[in-house]
C-alpha positions as CSV (number, residue, x, y, z in Angstrom):
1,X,100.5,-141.8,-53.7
2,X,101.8,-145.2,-53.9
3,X,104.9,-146.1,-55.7
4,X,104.8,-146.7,-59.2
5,X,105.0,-150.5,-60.3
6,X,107.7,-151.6,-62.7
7,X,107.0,-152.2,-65.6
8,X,107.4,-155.2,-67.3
9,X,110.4,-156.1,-69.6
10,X,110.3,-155.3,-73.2
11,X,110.2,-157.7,-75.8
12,X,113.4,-159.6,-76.6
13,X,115.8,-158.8,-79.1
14,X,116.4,-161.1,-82.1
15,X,118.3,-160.4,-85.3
16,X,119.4,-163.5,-87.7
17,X,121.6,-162.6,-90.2
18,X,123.0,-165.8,-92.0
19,X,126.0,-166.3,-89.9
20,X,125.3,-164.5,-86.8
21,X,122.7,-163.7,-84.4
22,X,122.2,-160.8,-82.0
23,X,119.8,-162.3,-79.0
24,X,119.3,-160.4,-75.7
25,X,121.3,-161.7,-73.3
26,X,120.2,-164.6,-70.5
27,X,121.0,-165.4,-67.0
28,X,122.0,-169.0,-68.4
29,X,124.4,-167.1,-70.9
30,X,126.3,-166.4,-67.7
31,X,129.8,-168.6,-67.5
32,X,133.7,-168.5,-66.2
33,X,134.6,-168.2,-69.2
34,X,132.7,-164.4,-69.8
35,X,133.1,-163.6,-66.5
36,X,137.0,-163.6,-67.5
37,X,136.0,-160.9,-70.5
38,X,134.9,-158.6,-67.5
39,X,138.4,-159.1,-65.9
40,X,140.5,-157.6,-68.6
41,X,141.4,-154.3,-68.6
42,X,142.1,-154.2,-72.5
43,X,138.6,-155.2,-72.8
44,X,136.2,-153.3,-70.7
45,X,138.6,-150.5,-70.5
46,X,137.6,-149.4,-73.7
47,X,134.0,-149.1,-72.4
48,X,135.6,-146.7,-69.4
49,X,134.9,-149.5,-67.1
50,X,137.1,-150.7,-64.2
51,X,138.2,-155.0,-64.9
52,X,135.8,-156.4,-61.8
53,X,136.3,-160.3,-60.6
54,X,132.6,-161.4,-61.5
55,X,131.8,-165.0,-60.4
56,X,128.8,-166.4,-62.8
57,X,126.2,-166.1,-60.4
58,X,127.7,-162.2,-60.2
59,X,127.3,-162.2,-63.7
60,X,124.0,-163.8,-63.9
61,X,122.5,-160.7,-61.9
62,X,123.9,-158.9,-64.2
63,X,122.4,-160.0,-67.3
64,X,119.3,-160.2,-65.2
65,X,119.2,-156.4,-65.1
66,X,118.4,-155.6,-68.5
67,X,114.7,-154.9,-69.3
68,X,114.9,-154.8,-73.0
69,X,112.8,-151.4,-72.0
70,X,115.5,-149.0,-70.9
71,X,118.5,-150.5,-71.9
72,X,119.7,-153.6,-73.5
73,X,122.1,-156.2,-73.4
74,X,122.7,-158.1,-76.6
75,X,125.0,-161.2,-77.3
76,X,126.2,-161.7,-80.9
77,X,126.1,-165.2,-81.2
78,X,128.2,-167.4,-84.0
79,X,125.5,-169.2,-86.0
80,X,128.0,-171.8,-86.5
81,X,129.1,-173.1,-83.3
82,X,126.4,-171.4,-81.2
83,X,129.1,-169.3,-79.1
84,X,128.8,-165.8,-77.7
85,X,131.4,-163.8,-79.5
86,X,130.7,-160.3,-78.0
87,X,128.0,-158.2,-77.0
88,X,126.3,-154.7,-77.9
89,X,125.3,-152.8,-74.9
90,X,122.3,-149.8,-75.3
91,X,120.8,-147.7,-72.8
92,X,118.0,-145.3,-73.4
93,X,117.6,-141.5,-71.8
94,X,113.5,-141.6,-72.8
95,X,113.0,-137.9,-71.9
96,X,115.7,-137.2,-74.9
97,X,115.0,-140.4,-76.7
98,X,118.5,-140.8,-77.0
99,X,120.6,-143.9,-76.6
100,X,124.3,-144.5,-76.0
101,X,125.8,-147.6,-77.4
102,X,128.8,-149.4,-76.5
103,X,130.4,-153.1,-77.9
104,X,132.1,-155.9,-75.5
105,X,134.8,-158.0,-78.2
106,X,135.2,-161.8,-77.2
107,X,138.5,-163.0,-77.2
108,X,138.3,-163.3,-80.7
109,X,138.2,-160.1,-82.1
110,X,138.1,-160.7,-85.8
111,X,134.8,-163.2,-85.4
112,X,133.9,-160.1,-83.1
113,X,134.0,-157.3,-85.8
114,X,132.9,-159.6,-88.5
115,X,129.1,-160.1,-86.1
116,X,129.0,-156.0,-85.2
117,X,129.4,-155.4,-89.1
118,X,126.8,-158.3,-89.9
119,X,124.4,-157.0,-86.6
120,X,125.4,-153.6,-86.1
121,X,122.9,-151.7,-88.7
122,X,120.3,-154.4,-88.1
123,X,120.6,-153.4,-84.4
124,X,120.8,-149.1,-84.8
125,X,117.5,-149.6,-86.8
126,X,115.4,-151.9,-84.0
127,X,116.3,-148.8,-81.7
128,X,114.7,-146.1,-84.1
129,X,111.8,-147.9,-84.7
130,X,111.2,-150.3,-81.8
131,X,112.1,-148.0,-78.9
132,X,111.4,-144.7,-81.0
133,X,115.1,-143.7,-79.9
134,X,115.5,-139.7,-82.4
135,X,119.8,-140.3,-81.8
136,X,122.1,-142.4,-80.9
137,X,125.6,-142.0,-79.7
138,X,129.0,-143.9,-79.2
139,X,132.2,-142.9,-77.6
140,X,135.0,-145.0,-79.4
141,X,138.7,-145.0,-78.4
142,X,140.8,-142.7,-81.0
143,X,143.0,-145.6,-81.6
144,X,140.4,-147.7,-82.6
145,X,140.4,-147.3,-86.1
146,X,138.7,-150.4,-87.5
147,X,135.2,-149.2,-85.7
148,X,135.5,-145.6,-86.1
149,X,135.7,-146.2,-90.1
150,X,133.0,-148.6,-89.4
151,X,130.9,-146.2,-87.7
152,X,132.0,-143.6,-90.0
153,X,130.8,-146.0,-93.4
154,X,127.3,-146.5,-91.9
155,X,126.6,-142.9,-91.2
156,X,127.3,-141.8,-88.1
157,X,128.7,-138.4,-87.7
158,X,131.8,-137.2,-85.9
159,X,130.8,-134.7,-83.4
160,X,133.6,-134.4,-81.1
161,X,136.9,-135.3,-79.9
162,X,137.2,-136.1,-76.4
163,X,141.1,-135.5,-75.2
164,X,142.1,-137.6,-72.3
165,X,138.8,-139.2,-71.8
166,X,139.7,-142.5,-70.4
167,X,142.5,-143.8,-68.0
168,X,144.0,-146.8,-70.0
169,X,144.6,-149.9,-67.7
170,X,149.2,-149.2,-67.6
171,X,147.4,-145.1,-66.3
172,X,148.0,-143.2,-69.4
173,X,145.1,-141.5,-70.4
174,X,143.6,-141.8,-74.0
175,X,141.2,-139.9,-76.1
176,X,138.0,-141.0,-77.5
177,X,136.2,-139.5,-80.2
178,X,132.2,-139.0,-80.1
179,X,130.1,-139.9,-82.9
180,X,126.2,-139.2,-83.4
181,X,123.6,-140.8,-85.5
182,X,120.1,-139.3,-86.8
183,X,117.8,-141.9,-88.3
184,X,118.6,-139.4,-91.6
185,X,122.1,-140.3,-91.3
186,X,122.2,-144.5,-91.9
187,X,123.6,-145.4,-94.9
């Protein structure tokens, strides 16, 4: 039997809102200056990711590797000055239809929270009806209290407490709690 052929990328994502947009990430979105995001540990430790020296065309593969099919790479984009100022990261498990979700802050974190509260139910929606996804998940550091209320407001449910989860970048380890979200569930 031959091999399967890959399919095709899925449509992309766009979400206005009237001072942000969420737009699936491009190869040209790749520069220094997110490449530097990548590289600090109290910004992609978070995400239980290791900092990693990315140069742009590094990171241009990388944003090259989402098919808007299986997972997703979004950037929330300023309406205002047309700058990335985080991103939104899904990937899909199709045999469960489930999706795990995770956020990348800019260096400005306020504009940051301000475009996930603007985007974020916009965005948990397109992936109950566009990708058919029946749950989706998030694993948010315990100390993180702005997004776990956030989380909490718009419906997601606390399902566990993970102790010791992730290594922090100074090697203490810190606990994440685990939220779940039915399409019942948004508020």
């Amino acid at each position: 039997m031959p091999p399967a052929k890959p399919l095709p990328p899925g449509p992309p994502v766009l979400i206005d809102t009237p001072r942000f947009r969420a737009r699936s990430v491009r190869p040209g979105d790749a520069s220094a200056e997110i490449a530097a995001w990548f590289a600090d540990p109290a910004r992609v430790g978070p995400l239980n990711l290791p900092p990693r020296q990315l140069t742009v065309p590094d990171l241009r593969r990388f944003f090259e590797s989402f098919d808007n099919r299986s997972r997703f790479l979004v950037a929330l984009v300023g309406k205002a000055d047309d700058r990335i100022t985080g991103f939104y990261h899904a990937e899909f498990h199709g045999q469960h239809r489930t999706s795990r979700i995770s956020f990348l802050n800019g260096p400005n974190d306020a504009t940051s929270r301000r475009a996930m509260a603007a985007l974020g139910l916009p965005l948990l929606k397109l992936q109950f009806t566009r990708y058919g996804i029946e749950k989706i998940v998030a694993q948010v550091l315990s100390t993180n209290e702005v997004l776990c209320r956030h989380l909490d407001r718009i419906g997601f449910q606390r399902e566990g407490y993970l102790r010791a989860q992730v290594r922090a970048p100074d090697g203490t380890r810190r606990d994440q709690v685990l939220f779940g979200l039915l399409p019942g569930d948004l508020r």
